[in-house]
OpenMM code with the backbone's topology and positions (N, CA, C; nanometers):
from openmm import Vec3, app, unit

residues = "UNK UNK UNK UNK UNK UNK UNK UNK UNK UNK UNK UNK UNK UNK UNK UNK UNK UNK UNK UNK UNK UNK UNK UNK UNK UNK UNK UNK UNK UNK UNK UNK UNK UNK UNK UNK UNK UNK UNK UNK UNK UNK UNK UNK UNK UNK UNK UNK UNK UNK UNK UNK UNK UNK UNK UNK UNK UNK UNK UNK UNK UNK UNK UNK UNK UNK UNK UNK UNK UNK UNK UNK UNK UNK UNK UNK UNK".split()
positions = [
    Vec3(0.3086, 2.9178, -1.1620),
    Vec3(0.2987, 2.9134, -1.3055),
    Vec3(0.2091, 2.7970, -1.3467),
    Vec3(0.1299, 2.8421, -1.4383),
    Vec3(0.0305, 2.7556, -1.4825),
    Vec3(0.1128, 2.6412, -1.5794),
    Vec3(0.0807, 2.5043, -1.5549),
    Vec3(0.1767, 2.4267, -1.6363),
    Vec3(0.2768, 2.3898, -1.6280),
    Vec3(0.4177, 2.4532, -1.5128),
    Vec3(0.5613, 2.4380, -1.4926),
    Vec3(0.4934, 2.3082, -1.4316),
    Vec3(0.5417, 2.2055, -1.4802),
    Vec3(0.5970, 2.0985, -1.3555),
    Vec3(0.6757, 2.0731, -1.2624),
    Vec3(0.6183, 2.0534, -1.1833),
    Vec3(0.7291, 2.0598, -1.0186),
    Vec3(0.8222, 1.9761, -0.9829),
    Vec3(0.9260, 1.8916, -0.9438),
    Vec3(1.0142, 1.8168, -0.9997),
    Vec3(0.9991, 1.6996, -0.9570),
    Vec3(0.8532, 1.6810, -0.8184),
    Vec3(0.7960, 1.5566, -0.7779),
    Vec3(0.7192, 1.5364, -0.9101),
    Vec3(0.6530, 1.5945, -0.9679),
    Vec3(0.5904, 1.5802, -1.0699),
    Vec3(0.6649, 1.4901, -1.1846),
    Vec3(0.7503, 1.5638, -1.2338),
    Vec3(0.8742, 1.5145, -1.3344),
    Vec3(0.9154, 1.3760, -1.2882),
    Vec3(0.9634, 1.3676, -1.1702),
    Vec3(1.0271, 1.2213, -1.1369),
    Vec3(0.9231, 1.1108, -1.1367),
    Vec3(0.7809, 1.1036, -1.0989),
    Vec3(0.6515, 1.0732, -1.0838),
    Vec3(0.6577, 1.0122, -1.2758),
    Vec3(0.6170, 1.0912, -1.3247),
    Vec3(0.6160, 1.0983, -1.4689),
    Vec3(0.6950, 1.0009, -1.5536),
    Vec3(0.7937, 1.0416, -1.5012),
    Vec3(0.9290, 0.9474, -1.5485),
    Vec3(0.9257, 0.8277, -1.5204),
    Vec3(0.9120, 0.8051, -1.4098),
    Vec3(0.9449, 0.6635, -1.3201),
    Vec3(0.8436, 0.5546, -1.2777),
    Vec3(0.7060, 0.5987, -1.2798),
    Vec3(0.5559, 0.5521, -1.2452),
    Vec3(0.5217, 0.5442, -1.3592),
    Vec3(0.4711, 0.3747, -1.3804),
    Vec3(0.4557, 0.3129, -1.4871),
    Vec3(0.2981, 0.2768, -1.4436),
    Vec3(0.2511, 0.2591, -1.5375),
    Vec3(0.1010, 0.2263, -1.4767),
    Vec3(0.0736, 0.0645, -1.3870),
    Vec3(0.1952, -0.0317, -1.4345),
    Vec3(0.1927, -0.1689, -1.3520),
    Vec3(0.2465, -0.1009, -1.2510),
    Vec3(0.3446, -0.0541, -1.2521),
    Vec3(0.3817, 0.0662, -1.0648),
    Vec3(0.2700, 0.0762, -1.0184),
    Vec3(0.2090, 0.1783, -1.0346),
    Vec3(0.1202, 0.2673, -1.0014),
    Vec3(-0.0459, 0.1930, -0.9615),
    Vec3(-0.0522, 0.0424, -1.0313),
    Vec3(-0.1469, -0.0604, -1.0031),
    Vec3(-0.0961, -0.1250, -0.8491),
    Vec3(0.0228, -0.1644, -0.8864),
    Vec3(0.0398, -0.2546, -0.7789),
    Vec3(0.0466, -0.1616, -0.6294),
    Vec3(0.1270, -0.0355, -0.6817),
    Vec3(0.1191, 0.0599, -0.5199),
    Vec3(-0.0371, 0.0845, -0.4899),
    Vec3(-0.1522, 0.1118, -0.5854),
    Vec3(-0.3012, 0.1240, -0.5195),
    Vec3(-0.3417, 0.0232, -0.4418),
    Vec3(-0.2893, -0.1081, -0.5222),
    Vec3(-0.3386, -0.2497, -0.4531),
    Vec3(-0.2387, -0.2541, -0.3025),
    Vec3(-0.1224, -0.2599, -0.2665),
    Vec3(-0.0702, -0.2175, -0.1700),
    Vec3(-0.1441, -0.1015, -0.0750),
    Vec3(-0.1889, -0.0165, -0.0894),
    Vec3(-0.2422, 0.0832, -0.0440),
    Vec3(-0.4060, 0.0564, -0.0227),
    Vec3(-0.4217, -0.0249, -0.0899),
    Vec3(-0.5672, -0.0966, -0.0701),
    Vec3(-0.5839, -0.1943, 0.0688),
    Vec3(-0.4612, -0.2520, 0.1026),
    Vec3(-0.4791, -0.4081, 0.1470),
    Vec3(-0.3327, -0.3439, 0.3159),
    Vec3(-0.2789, -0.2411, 0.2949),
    Vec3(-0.1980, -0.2798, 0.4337),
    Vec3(-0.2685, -0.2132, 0.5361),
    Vec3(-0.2265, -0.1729, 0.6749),
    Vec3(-0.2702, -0.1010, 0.7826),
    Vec3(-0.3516, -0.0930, 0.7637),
    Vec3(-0.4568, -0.0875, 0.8617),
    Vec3(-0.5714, -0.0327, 0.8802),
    Vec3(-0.6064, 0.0902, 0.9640),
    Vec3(-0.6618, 0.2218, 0.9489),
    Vec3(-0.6261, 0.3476, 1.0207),
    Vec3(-0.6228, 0.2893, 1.1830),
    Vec3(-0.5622, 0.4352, 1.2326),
    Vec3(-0.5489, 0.3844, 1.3770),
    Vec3(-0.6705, 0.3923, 1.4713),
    Vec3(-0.7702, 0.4527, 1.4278),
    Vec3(-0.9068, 0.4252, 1.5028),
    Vec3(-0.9408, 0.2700, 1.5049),
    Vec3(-0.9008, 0.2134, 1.3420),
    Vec3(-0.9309, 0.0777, 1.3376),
    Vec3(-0.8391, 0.0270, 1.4121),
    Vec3(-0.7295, 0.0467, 1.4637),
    Vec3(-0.6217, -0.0659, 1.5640),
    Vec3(-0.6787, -0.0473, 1.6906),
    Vec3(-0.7280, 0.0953, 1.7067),
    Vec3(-0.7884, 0.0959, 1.8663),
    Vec3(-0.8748, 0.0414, 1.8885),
    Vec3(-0.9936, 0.0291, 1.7451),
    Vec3(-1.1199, -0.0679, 1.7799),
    Vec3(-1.0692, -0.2032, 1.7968),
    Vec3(-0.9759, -0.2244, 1.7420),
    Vec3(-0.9453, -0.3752, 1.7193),
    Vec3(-0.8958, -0.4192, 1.8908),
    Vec3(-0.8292, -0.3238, 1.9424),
    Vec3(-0.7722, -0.3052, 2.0956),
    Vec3(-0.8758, -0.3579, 2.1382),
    Vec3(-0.9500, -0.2436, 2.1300),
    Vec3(-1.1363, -0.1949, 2.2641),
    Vec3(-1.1931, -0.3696, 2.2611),
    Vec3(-1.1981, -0.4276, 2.1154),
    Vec3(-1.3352, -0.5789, 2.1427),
    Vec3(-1.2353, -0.6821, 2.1948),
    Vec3(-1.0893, -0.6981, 2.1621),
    Vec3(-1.0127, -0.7676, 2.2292),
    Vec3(-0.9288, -0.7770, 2.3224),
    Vec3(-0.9785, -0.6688, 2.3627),
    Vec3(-0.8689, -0.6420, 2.5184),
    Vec3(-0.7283, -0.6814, 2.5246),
    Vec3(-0.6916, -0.6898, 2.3801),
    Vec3(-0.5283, -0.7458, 2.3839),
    Vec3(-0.4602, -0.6410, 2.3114),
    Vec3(-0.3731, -0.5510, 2.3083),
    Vec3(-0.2821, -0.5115, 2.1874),
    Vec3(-0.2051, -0.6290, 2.1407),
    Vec3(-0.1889, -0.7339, 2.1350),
    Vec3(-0.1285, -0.8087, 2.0866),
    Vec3(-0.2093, -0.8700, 1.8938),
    Vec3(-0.3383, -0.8597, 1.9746),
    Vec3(-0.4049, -0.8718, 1.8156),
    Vec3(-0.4078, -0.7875, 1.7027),
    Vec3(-0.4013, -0.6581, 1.7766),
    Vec3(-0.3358, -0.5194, 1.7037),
    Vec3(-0.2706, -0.5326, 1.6048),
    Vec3(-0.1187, -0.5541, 1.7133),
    Vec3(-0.0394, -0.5955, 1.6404),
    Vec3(0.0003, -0.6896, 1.5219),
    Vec3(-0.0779, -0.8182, 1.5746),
    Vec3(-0.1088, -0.8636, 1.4663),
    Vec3(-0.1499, -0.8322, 1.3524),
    Vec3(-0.3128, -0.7894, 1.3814),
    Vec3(-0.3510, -0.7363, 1.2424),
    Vec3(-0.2649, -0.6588, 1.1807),
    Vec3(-0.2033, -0.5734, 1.2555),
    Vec3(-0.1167, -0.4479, 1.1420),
    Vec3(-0.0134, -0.5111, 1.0778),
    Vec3(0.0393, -0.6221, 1.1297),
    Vec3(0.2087, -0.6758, 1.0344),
    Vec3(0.1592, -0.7577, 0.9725),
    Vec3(-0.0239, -0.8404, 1.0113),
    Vec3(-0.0350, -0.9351, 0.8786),
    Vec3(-0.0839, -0.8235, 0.8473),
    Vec3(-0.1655, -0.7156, 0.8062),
    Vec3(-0.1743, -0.6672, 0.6624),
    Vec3(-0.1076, -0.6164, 0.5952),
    Vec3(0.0394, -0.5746, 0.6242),
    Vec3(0.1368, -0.5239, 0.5967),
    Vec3(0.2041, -0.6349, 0.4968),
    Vec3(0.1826, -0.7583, 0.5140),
    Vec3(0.2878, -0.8482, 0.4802),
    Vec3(0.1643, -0.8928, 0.3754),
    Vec3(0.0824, -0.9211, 0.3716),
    Vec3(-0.0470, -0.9179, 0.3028),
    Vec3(-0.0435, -0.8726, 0.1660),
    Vec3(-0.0452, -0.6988, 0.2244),
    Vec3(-0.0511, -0.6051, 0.0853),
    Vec3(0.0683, -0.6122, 0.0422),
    Vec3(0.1852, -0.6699, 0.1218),
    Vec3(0.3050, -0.6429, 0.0189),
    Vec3(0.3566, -0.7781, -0.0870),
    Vec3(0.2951, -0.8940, 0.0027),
    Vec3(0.2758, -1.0348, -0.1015),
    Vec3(0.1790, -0.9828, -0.2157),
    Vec3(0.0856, -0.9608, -0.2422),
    Vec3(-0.0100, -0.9498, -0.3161),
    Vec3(0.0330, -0.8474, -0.3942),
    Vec3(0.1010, -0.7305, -0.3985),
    Vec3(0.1613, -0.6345, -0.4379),
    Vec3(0.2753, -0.6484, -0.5268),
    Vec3(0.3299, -0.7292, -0.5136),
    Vec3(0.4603, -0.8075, -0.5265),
    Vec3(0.4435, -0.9129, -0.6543),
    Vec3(0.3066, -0.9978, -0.6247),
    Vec3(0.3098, -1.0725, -0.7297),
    Vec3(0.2373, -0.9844, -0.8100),
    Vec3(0.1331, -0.8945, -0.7879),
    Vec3(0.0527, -0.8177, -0.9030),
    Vec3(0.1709, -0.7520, -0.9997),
    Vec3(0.3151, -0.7278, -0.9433),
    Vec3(0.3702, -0.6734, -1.0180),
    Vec3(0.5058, -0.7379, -1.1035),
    Vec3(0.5610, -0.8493, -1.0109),
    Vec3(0.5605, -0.9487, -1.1092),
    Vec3(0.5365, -1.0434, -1.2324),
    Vec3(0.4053, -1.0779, -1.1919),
    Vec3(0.3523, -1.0988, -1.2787),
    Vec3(0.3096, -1.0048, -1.3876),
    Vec3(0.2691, -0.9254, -1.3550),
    Vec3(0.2536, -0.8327, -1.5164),
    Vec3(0.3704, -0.7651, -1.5654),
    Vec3(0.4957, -0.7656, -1.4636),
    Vec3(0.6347, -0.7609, -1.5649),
    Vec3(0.6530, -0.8692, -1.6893),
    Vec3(0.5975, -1.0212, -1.6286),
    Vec3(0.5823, -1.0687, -1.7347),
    Vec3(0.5181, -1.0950, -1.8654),
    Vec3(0.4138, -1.0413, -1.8054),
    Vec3(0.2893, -1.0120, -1.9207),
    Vec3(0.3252, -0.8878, -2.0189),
    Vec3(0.4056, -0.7907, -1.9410),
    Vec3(0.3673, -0.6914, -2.0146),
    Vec3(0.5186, -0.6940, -2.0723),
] * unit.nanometer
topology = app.Topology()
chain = topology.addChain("A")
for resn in residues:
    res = topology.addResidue(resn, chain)
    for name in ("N", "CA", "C"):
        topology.addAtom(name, app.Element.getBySymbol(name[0]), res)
């Protein structure tokens, strides 16, 4: 049906605020890097340990930065 909204839709709608919806892009901007990029990251350093690294600091990264983007404009807004 042309127009029914679907009930991911509805809850989406409801609940996703545009400071939400900023701070999850910026999150989604800044964590993991695909897994071709962890394997390259493997291949020049011959360590999975840097891997690893990279993936939990960008994880912890995008979710600091994420965190205050949305903080802070709870207060602003």
């Amino acid at each position: 049906q042309i127009g029914a909204d679907t009930h991911l839709q509805q809850v989406l709608r409801n609940n996703l605020t545009p400071l939400r919806a900023f701070s999850f892009m910026v999150f989604v901007l800044l964590y993991m890097p695909c897994l071709p990029g962890v394997v390259a990251i493997h291949g020049e350093t011959n360590r999975w340990r840097w891997s690893a690294f990279v993936v939990g600091y960008t994880i912890v990264l995008a979710w600091i930065v994420s965190t205050c983007i949305y903080q802070l404009g709870s207060l602003i807004l």
